[in-house]
C-alpha positions in Angstrom: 0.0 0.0 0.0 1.6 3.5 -1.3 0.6 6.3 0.8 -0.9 9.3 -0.8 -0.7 12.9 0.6 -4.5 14.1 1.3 -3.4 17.7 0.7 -4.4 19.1 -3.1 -3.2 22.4 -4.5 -5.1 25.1 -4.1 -6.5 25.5 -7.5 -7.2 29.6 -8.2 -8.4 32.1 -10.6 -6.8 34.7 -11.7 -7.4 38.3 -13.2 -5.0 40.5 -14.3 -5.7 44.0 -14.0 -3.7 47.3 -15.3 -3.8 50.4 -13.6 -1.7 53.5 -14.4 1.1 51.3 -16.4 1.0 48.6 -12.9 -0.7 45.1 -13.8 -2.5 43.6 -10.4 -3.2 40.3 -10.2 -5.7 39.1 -8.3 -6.5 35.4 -7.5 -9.4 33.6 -6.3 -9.2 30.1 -4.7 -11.3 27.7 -6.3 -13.4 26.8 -2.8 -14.0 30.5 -1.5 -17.0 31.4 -0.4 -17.2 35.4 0.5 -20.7 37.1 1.3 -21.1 40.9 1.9 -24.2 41.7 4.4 -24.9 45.2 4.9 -26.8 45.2 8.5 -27.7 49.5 8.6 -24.9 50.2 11.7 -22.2 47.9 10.2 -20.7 45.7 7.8 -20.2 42.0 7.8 -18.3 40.4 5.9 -18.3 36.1 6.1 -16.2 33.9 4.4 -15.0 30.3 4.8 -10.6 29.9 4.9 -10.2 29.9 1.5 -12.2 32.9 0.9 -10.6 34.8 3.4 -7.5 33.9 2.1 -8.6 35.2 -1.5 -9.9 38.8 0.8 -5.8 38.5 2.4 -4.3 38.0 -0.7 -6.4 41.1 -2.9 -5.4 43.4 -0.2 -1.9 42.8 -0.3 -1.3 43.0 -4.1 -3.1 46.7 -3.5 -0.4 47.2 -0.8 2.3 46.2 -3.3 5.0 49.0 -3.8 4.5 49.6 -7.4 0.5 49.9 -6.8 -0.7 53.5 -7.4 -2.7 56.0 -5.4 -6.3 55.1 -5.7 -6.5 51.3 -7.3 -9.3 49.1 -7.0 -11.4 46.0 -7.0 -14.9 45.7 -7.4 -16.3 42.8 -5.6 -20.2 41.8 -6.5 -22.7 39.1 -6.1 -21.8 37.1 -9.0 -18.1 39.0 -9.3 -16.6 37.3 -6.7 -19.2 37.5 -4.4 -22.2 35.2 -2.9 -25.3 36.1 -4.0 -27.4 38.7 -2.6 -24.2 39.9 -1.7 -23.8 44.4 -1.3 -20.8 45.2 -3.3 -17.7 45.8 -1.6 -14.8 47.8 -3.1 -11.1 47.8 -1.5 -9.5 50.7 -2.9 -5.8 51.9 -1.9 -5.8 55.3 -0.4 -2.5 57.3 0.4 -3.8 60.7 0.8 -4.1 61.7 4.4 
């Protein structure tokens, strides 16, 4: 009997998007599960280990060096998203 490891590779998606001469790349493990709930006084925002590894790994391309002032991703039901999901946009901000 050979013995198999149980662990897969993360499969991913990825898009590749150019801002201001930079290209982001943003990936998207194939399991994540992210929802958005707007609930009047705050925000939640749920998501299973692979999705918030795909939230982790969107904000730090944005906090790459290279990434200009004011770059974003548009999250939406159906965009990255659950559905019935508010959209959610992380946008890099270096103006005080």
């Amino acid at each position: 009997m050979t013995s198999e490891s149980s662990y897969a590779p993360i499969e991913s998606t990825h898009l590749t998007v150019a801002t201001d001469g930079a290209a982001l790349v943003f990936a998207w493990d194939a399991d994540a599960r992210i929802e958005v709930r707007n609930l009047g006084g705050e925000v939640v925002i749920e998501a299973n280990a692979a999705g918030l590894r795909t939230l982790a790994g969107h904000l730090l391309v944005l906090a790459g060096d290279e990434v200009p002032d004011g770059a974003h991703l548009h999250l939406e039901d159906s965009n990255g998203l659950e559905d019935g999901s508010v959209g959610l946009v992380l946008e890099r901000s270096d103006e005080e």
